[in-house]
C-alpha positions in Angstrom: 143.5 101.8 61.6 140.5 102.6 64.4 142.3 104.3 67.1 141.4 103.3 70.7 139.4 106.7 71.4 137.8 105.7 67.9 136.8 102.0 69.0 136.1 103.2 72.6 133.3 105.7 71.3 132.0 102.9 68.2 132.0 100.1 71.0 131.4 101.8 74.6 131.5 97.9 76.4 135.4 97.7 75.0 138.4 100.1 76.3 142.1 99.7 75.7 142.8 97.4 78.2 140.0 94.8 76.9 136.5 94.0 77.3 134.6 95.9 80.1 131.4 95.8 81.6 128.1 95.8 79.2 127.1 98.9 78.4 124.9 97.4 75.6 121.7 99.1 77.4 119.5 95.7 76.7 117.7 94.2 79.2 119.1 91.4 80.7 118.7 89.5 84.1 121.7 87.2 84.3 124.2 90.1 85.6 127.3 88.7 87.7 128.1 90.6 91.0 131.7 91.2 89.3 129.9 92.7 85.8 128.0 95.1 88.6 131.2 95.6 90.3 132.7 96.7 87.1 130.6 99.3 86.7 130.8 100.7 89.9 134.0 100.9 89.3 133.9 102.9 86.0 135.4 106.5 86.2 132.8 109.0 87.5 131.9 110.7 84.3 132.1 107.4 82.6 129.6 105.9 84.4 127.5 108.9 84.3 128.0 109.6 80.3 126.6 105.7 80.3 123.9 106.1 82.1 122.5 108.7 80.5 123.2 107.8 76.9 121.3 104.7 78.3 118.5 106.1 79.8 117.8 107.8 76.6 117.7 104.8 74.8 114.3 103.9 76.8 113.1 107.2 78.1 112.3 111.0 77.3 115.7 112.5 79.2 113.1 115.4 80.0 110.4 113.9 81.8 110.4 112.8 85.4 107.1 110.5 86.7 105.5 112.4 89.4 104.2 110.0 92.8 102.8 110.9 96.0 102.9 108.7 99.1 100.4 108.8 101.7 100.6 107.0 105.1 97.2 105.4 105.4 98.0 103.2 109.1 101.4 104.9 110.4 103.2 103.0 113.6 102.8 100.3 115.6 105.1 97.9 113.1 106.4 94.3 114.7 108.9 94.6 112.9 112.6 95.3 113.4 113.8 97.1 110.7 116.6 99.4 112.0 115.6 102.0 109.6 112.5 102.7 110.3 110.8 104.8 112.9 107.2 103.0 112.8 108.9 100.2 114.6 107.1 98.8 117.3 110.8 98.1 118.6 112.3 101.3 119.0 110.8 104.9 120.7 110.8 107.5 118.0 107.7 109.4 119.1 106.0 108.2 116.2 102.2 106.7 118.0 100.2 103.7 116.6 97.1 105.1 114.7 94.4 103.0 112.9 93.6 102.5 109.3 92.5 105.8 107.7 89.0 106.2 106.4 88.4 105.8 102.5 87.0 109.1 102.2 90.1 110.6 104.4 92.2 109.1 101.3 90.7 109.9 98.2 90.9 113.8 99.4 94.6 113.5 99.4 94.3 111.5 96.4 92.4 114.2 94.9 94.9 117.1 95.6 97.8 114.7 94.9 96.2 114.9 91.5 95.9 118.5 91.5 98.8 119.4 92.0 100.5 117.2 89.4 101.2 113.7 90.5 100.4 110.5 88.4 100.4 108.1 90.9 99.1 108.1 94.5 101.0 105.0 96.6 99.4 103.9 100.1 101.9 102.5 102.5 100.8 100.6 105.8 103.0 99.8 108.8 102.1 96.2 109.0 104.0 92.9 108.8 101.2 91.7 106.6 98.0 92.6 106.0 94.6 91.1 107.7 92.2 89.9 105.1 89.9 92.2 107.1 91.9 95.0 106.4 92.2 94.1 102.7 88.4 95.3 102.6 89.8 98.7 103.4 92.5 98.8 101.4 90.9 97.5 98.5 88.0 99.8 98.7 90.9 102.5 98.6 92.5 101.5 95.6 88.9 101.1 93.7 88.3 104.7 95.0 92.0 106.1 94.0 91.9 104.5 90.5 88.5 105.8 89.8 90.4 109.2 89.8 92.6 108.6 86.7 95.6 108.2 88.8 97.8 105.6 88.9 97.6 103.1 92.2 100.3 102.4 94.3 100.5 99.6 98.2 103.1 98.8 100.5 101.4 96.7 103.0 103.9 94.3 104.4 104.1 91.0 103.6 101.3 89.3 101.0 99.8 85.9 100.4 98.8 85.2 96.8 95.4 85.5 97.9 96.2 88.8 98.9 97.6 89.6 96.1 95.4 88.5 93.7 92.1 90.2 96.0 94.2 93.9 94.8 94.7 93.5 91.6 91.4 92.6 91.1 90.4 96.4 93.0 92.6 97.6 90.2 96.2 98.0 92.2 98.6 98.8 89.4 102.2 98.7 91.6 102.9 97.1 94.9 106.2 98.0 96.5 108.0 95.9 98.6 111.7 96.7 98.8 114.9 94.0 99.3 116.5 96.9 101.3 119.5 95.5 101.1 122.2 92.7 99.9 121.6 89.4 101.2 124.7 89.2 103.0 123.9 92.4 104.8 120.3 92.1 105.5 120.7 90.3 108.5 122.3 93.3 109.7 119.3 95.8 109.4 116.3 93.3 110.1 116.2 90.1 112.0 111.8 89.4 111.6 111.4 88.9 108.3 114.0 87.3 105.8 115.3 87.8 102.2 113.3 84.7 101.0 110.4 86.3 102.7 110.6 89.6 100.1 110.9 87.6 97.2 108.2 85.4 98.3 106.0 88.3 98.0 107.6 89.7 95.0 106.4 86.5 93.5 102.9 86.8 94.5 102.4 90.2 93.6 103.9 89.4 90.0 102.1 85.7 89.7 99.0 88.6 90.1 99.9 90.7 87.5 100.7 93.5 89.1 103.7 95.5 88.5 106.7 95.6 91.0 108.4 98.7 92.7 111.8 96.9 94.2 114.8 98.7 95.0 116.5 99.2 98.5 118.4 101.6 100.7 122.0 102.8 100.7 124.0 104.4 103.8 123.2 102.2 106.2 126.7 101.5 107.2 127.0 98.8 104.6 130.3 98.3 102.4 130.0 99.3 98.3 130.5 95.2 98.2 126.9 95.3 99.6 125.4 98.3 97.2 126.9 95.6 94.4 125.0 92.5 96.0 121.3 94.6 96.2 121.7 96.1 92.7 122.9 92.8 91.2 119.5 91.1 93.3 117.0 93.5 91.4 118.6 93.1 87.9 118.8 89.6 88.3 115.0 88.8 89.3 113.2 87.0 86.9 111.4 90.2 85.6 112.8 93.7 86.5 110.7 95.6 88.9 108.9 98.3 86.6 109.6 100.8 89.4 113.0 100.7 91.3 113.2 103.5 94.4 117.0 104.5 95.4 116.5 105.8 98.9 119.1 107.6 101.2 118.8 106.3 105.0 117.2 109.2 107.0 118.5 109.0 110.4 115.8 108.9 112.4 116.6 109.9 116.5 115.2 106.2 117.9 116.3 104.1 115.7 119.5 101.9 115.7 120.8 104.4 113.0 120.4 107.3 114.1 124.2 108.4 114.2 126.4 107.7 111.8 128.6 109.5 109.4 126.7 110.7 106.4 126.6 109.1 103.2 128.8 110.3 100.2 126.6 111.6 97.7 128.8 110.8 94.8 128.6 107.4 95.7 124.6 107.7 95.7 124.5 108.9 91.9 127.0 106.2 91.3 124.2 103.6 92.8 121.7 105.8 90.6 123.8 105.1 87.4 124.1 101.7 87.7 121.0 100.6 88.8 119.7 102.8 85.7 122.3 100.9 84.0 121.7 97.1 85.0 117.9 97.8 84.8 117.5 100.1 81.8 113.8 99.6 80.6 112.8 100.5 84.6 112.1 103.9 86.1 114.4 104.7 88.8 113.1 106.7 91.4 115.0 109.3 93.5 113.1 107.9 96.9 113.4 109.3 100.7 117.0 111.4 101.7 115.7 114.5 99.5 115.1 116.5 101.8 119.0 116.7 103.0 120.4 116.7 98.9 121.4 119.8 97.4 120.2 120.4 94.2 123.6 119.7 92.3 123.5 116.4 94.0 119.9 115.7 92.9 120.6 117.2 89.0 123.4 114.6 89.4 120.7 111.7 90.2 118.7 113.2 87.3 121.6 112.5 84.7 122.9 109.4 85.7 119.2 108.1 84.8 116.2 108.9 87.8 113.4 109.2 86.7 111.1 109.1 89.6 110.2 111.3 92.7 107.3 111.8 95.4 106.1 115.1 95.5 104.9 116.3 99.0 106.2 117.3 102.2 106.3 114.0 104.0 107.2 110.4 103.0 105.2 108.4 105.4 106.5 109.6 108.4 109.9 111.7 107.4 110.7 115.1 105.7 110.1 115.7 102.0 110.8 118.3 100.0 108.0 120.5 99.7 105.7 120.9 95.6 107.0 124.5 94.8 110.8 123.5 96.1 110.6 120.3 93.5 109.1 122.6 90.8 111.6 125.1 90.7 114.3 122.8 90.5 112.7 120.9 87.6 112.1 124.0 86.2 115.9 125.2 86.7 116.8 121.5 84.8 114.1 121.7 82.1 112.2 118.7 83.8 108.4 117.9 83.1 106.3 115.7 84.3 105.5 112.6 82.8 102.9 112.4 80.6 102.1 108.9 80.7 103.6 105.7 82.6 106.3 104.3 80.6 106.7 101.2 82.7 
């Protein structure tokens, strides 16, 4: 007779009390808001023993893909987004500059390289792109890729004209996040809807270029809505390649500026089971760094991240510094990642 420890470590989706949620680790895009609930509502070191057995299925447990982020037109954004201190709506001290040069972007490019990182993303405060702008940018990405590194957008909204004119400079990943549920959204942004991401997450992958989805937790919203953004990006038709995990940074300005301060626990439990739900993608450990100790960010690191930015600022907000991040990869037995697995 198998005991129910026995059949619990042979069959890890069954537990005494009957079937529980899939912990199979194949990819699959038909998850159920109650299957994602299920898993947010595993014991702690369940869900993080899952995770990670999971994550090794797909991944070296050791290495950790290496991005930097540069602001390449910071401000100025029509957008209401209540996040986000580059809104045109709110005053956050942060001024409306024009596009950067080419040549002021491949030098960060080229000491982004340096000093380890594998891709170089470009974001741009802009609702969407002008096509005259796209001359820019695409001249950028041309210039970036020519480096050996990987390339990385987030522009705003895209056309498939747009779309297709990057990939064709040789843009590997665009990002363009769902932020949050689609119950909630309406909460945080009122200028641009949910069918207006996926719109543009259809363009960019009807281009061939790989998608970097994922959204952001503490914004006031319930773990309901955590369970309606995660279920979103495992149930697209393709998984994002790249999914970012970012803690809101409470930016003086901005409609969230106060608030009580998210539980971390409950972040590596978002980690887990977006690592989880979407096991074949790379799950990056995005903005809210700076403020993590490192036993909260060894947690993220277990329950399946694989991803950070290196650097000292994400666009416009704090990062932690190259050495900082080095030493704690060092303290974990981290490396970076050799080549993208996604």
């Amino acid at each position: 007779m198998v005991s129910g420890m026995e059949e619990r470590v042979a069959n890890p989706g069954v537990d005494a009390a009957g079937p529980g949620p899939d912990l199979s680790g194949l990819v699959r895009q038909d998850w159920t808001q109650a299957e994602v609930q299920a898993l947010f509502d595993l014991p702690f070191t369940d869900l993080l023993f899952h995770a990670q057995r999971i994550h090794r299925m797909h991944f070296d447990p050791r290495e950790v893909q290496i991005s930097t982020l540069m602001s390449i037109k910071t401000g100025g954004c029509p957008e209401d987004c209540a996040y986000c201190p580059q809104s045109a709506h709110f005053e956050t001290g942060v001024k409306a500059e024009k596009l950067a040069s080419v040549e002021a972007v491949l030098a960060e490019a080229r000491a982004a390289k340096a000093s380890g990182a594998g891709r170089f993303c470009m974001g741009a405060a802009w609702r969407n792109p002008r096509d005259r702008d796209l001359d820019q940018v695409c001249a950028m990405v041309e210039g970036v890729k020519s480096l050996g590194l990987e390339t990385c957008a987030t522009l705003g909204m895209l056309t498939q004209s747009q779309a297709e004119r990057l990939k064709d400079a040789g843009l590997d990943y665009y990002n363009h996040n769902l932020d949050t549920s689609p119950n909630y959204y309406g909460a945080i942004i009122t200028t641009r809807t949910y069918q207006d991401r996926l719109a543009t997450l259809d363009h960019v992958r009807t281009a061939g270029i790989h998608v970097c989805c994922g959204g952001i937790v503490g914004m006031g919203e319930g773990r309901e809505d955590r369970i309606g953004m995660i279920t979103a990006l495992a149930s697209l038709p393709t998984h994002p390649e790249s999914v970012p995990i970012n803690m809101l940074v409470q930016v003086e300005g901005t409609p969230l500026a106060t608030g009580t301060a998210f539980d971390p626990l409950e972040f590596v439990r978002t980690i887990a089971v977006a690592r989880i739900t979407m096991p074949a993608s790379v799950v990056r450990l995005s903005a809210g760094r700076e403020d993590m100790s490192e036993e909260t960010q060894a947690l993220c690191f277990l329950a399946g991240a694989n991803s950070i930015f290196y650097g000292p600022k994400l666009l416009t907000t704090a990062n932690p510094d190259r050495d900082r991040d080095m030493r704690l990869m060092d303290k974990l037995g981290l490396v970076p990642m050799r080549d993208s697995q996604s």
